[in-house]
Phi, psi and omega in degrees: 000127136333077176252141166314111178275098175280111193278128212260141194288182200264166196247155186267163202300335171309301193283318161290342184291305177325298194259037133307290187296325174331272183291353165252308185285309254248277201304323187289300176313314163327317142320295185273343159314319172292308166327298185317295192241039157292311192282358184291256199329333185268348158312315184262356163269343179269261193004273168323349205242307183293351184282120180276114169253012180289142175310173156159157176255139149256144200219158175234129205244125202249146117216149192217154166208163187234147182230180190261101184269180209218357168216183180185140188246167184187144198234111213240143195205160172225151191260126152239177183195137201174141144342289235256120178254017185293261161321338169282329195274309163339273155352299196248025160275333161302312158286298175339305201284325182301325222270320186280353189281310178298298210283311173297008172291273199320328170119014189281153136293129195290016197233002162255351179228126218235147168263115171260331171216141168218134196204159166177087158221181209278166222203094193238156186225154191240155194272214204252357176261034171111319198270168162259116172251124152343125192238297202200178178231150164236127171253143180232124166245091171302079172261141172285100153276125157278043203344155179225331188221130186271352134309331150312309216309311205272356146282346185264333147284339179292303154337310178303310175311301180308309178268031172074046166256132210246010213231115171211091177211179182068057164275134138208164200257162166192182176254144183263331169269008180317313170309291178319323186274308165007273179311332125326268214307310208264029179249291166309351176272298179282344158282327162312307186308305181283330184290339169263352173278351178261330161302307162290333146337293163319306154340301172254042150069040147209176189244133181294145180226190221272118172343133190263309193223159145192147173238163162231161177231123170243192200199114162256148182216105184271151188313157146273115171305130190267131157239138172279164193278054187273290179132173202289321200285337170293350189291331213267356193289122179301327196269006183257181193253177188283125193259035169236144190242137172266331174063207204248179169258103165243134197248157194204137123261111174276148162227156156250131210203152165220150190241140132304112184263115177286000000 
């Protein structure tokens, strides 16, 4: 008798594609799902490791003192104006040059006074039809002075006026030990800062432990100069009192802190 040999047919292309993917793409995606999510976790385990859960207090911590100040800058200039701009420039380099021989007249030293601005344009108004005419040419020239001794300040303006400066402006005063009182503050500024983090502490039944953080902020605020009313030109009279008031200096430091509480 005659049997049939059944022979299992060849697999179709579907099917090899099918148990491709099975067996091949399925461990490499397995693979990176596991990577994938060793890096989830060890992502919410740094997190977690970086969470400050310790009790603690913040607190801002003050010290200010006002000083007498002892130098003062200032910025003195002469404005010209003329047809010309040639005569214009002429002008007002002839005063300028007046205004730095008084000031060093005055004990200023040239390594304290600096040209802060200089310009020289033209200067036109426009009609009603459109066009721009010409008016004039203006020049300005500004120098920054420093003062070192504030006996001087109302002879190095005064002088200044006298030989034709017609520009005075931005005085301001300050202290030559300004770091050093800094540095003082911001010491006294952080024992403010723990002496009110033990107050409050206190308050709710703990005691401050070791500093978590601290920053400082510090804030210089220098006076508004006061002129009496006499007027710039009474400045240069030897017999008159002095009519610029220097006030005070006031220096501030803030610190900000979180103490931990035990």
């Amino acid at each position: 008798m005659n049997a049939e040999t059944n022979h299992p047919s060849p697999p179709s292309f579907m099917a090899l594609f099918r148990y491709s993917i099975t067996h091949q793409d399925i461990t490499m995606i397995t693979r990176i799902v596991a990577i994938a999510m060793i890096f989830v976790a060890g992502t919410f385990a740094a997190t977690a490791q970086h969470t400050d859960n310790r009790r603690s207090v913040s607190v801002e911590g003050e010290a200010e003192t006002f000083l007498i100040p002892d130098r003062a800058s200032i910025s003195i200039g002469v404005e010209t104006e003329g047809k010309v701009a040639a005569q214009v420039k002429k002008d007002n380099d002839a005063k300028v040059r007046a205004i730095l021989a008084a000031l060093k007249k005055a004990g200023i030293e040239e390594k304290d006074v600096q040209t802060s601005n200089l310009s020289l344009e033209p200067v036109y108004n426009w009609r009603p039809e459109g066009q721009r005419e010409f008016v004039k040419y203006t020049m300005r020239n500004t120098v920054y002075v420093l003062v070192r001794d504030l006996s001087k300040l109302d002879a190095v303006v005064g002088t200044s006026v006298e030989v034709g400066s017609n520009m005075l402006n931005n005085i301001d005063f300050s202290v030559s030990n300004a770091k050093a009182v800094r540095d003082s503050l911001r010491l006294a500024a952080a024992k403010d800062a723990r002496t009110k983090a033990e107050a409050l502490a206190g308050a709710v039944g703990a005691r401050v432990g070791k500093p978590i953080s601290i920053n400082e902020n510090s804030n210089y605020q220098p006076p508004v100069p006061v002129y009496r009313a006499q007027g710039l030109m009474k400045m240069a009279d030897a017999e008159s009192a002095p009519t610029v008031s220097a006030g005070q200096v006031q220096i501030r430091v803030t610190v900000s802190a979180t103490f931990e509480l035990e």
